[in-house]
N, C-alpha and C positions, 0 to 999 in steps of 0.2 A: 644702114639705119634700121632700126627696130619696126615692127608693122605698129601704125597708131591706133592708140581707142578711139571710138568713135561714140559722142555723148550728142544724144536727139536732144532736142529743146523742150520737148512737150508744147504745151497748150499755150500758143503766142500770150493768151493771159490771165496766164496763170502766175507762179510765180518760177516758173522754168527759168525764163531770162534775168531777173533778179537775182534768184541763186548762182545761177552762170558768172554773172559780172561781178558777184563779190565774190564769189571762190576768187576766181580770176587775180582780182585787186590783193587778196590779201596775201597770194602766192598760193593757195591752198592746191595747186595743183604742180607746182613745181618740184617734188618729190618725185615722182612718175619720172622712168627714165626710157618714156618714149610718147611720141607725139602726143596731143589731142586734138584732136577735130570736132569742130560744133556743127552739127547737122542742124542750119537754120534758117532764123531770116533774121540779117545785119539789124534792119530796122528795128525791131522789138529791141535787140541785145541794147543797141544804142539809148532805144526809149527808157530802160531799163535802169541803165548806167545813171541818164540823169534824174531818175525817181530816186535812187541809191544816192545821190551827190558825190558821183565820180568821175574823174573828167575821163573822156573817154573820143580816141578817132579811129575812123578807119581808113585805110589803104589795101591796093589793090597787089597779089601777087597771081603773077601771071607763069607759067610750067610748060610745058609742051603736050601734059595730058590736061590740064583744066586750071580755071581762074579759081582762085581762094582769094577772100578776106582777111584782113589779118586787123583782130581789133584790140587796141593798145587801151588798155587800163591803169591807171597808174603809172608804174614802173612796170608789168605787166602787160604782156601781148598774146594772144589768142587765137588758132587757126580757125574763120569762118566759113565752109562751101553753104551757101547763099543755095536753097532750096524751094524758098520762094520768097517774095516781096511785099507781101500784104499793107496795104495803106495804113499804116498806124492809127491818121487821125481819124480813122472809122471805129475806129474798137474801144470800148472800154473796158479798164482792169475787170477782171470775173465777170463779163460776159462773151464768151463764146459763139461764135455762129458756124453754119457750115462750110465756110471758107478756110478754119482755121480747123475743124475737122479731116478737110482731106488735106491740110497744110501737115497737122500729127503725123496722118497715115502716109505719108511721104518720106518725111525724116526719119520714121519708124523703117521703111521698106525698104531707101537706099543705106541705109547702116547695116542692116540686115544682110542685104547681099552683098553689100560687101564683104562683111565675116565670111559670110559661106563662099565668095570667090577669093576668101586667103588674099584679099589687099586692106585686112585690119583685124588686129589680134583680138576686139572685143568687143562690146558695145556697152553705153551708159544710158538709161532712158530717165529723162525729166518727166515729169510728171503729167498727163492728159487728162482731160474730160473724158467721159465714156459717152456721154450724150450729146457732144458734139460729133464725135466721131461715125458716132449712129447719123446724126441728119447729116451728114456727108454723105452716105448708103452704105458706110460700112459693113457688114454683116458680122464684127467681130464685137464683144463688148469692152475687149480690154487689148493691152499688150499681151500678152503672154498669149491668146489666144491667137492673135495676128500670126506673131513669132512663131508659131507652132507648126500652125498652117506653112505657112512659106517655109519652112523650114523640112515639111515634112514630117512630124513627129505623131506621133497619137496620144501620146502620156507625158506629161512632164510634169515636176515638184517643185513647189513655190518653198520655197527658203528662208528665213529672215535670220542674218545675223550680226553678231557684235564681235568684239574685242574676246570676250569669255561665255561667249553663248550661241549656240547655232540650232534653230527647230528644223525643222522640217514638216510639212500639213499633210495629212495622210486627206482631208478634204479641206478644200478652201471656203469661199462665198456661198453658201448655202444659208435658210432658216436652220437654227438650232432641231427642231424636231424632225429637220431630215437629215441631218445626220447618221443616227445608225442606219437609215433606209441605203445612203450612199458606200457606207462601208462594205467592205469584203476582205475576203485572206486572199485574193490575186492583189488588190486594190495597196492593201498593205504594204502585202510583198513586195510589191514591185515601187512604192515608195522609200520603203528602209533600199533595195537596192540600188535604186536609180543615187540616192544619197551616198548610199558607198563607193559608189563610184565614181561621185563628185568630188570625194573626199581625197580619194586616191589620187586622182587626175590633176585638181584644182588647189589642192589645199597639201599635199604631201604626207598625207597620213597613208602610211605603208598598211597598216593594221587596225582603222577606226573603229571606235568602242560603241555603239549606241545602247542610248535607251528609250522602249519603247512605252509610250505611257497606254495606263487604260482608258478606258471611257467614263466609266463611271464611279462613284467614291468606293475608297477601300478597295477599288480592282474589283469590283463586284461583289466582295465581302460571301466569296462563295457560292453565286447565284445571288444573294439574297437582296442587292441592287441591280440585277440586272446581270446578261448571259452573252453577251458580245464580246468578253473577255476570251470566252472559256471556247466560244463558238466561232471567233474570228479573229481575234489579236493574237491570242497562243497559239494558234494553227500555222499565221503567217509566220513569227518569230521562232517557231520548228524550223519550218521551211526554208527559212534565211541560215540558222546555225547549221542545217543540215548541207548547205551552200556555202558553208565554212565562213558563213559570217559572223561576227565576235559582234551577237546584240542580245540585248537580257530584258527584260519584263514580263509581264508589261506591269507596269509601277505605277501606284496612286501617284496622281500629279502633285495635290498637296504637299510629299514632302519630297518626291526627286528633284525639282529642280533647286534645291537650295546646294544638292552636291552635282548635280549637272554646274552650278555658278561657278562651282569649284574647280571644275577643270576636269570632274571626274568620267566625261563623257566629251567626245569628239560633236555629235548631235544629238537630240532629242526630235524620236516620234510623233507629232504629238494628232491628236484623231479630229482634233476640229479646230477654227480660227482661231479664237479668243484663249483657247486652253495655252497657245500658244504664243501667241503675240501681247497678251496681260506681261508675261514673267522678259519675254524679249525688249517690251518697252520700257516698263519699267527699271531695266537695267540699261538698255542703248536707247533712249529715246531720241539722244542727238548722232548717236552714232550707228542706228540703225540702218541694214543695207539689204535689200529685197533680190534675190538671186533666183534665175528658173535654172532650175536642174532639167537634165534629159535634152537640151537642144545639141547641136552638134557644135555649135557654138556659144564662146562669153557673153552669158548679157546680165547686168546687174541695175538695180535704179535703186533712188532714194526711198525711205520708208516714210512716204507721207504723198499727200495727195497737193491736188494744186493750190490751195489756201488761200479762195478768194478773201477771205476775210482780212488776210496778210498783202494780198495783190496790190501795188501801190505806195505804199507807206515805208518799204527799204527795209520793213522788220524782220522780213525772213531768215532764217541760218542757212548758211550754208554748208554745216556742217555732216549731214546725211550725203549729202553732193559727194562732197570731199571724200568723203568716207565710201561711198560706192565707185568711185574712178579709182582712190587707192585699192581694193580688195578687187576689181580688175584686171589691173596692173601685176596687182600678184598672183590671181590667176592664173593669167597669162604667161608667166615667168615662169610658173611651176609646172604649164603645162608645157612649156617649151623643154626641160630640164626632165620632165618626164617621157619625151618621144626620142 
């Protein structure tokens, strides 16, 4: 049997559990031609199910390594390992407390090592509070940085992609005007390649094309917007082709990604958040899938955060969900196919 993905809950309430149980219900998950496991707590998924008006039970399977859950939606059934049990009727939808922070940081650590002890081909994260997390004592602000750490890494590349579009963030969560302060040609470099080799590994591109965008309009319009171009994007992009990597820029954003949409590029560079995630959303907004490049391990999540405002009401999609266990899965396959 295949090693299974393993997809964290996130934020007991947020709407982790609701996207869970309607993926679930509509089959959204049954395309995947190897387990899933929900790293969670039954109780939410169950609260969840009848906020959704889904009928929904659980039963017990019991292994000679460990008890699972097994909760049945519809015609649908779902692997749960039960990670903790938080009293439902203490919580309300979108509000969090530190209870449900080190309940994240839990589902978050054993998915994790799992990966890295090779008994799960990859992981799926729902969505967390960052400020929960924190009055638990976390010391991390987010996933990716947890992931890191445990994982060992120094560097790694936030990702967001679709169906016909893959960026990649040369800087993530930053103010706009520290931007250029956080850039560099190591910083670059070692994003276009961390990318290349995700590309390789994960996705089956023998030969991936990039393009890498400028910072500022016109490419800097020869100095005359600005010298970050001239003084750190084309240094790094020598460096890379000089590495025998096949990337070109660095390109006004304005009009590359109309032929990056095109297919004409494998990923796009791009030098700050928004430059990047505008043209990604608005193309995959429902199908958007958030990837860290550079761990030693799969880990993918949905491209949205936990939606108190959605918390509740059964409205949320699940289609981000869907979409980040699918491109997982494949992965995972390619990277099997590649060793």
């Amino acid at each position: 049997m295949p090693k299974p993905l393993i997809l964290t809950m996130g934020d007991p309430t947020g709407i982790g559990p609701e996207i869970i149980v309607k993926a679930t219900a509509v089959g959204g998950f049954n395309s995947i031609d190897r387990p899933l496991i929900v790293a969670g707590d039954p109780g939410f998924l169950l609260a969840a199910a009848d906020v959704c008006g889904l009928p929904a039970q659980l039963s017990e399977q019991t292994t000679a390594e460990s008890v699972t859950q097994i909760l049945k939606i519809a015609d649908h059934s779902l692997m749960v390992f039960p990670l903790s049990a938080l009293p439902t009727r203490y919580f309300a939808t979108g509000q969090p407390d530190a209870a449900c922070g080190r309940a994240m940081a839990q589902y978050i650590r054993w998915a994790c090592d799992a990966c890295l002890q090779d008994r799960a081909a990859g992981m799926v994260t729902a969505p967390i509070n960052k400020l929960a997390l924190q009055a638990a004592g976390e010391r991390f602000p987010g996933h990716t940085e947890l992931l890191a750490s445990r994982c060992g890494v120094g560097r790694v590349v936030m990702m967001l992609a679709g169906r016909t579009l893959r960026v990649s963030l040369a800087t993530t969560h930053c103010a706009l005007r520290e931007v250029p302060k956080q850039l560099s040609v190591e910083g670059i470099f070692s994003t276009i390649k961390i990318t290349v080799d995700a590309l390789q590994k994960f996705f089956g591109k023998t030969d991936p094309c990039l393009a890498v965008l400028a910072l500022n309009p016109h490419a800097g319009e020869g100095g005359l917007f600005g010298t970050e171009e001239e003084e750190l994007i084309r240094p790094a992009i020598n460096h890379a082709i000089a590495d025998g990597m096949n990337v070109k820029g660095p390109f006004s954003a304005d009009t590359l990604f109309w032929s990056a949409s095109q297919g004409d590029y494998d990923a796009v560079i791009c030098m700050y958040h928004d430059q990047g995630l505008i043209p990604l959303k608005l193309l995959h907004f429902e199908d958007g899938v958030n990837i860290t490049l550079g761990l030693p391990i799969i880990r993918t999540s949905v491209d949205h955060g936990t939606a108190y405002d959605l918390c509740g009401t059964g409205k949320a999609s699940p289609a981000s969900l869907i979409a980040a266990v699918s491109m997982a899965a494949g992965m995972a396959d390619k990277a099997i196919r590649a060793s």
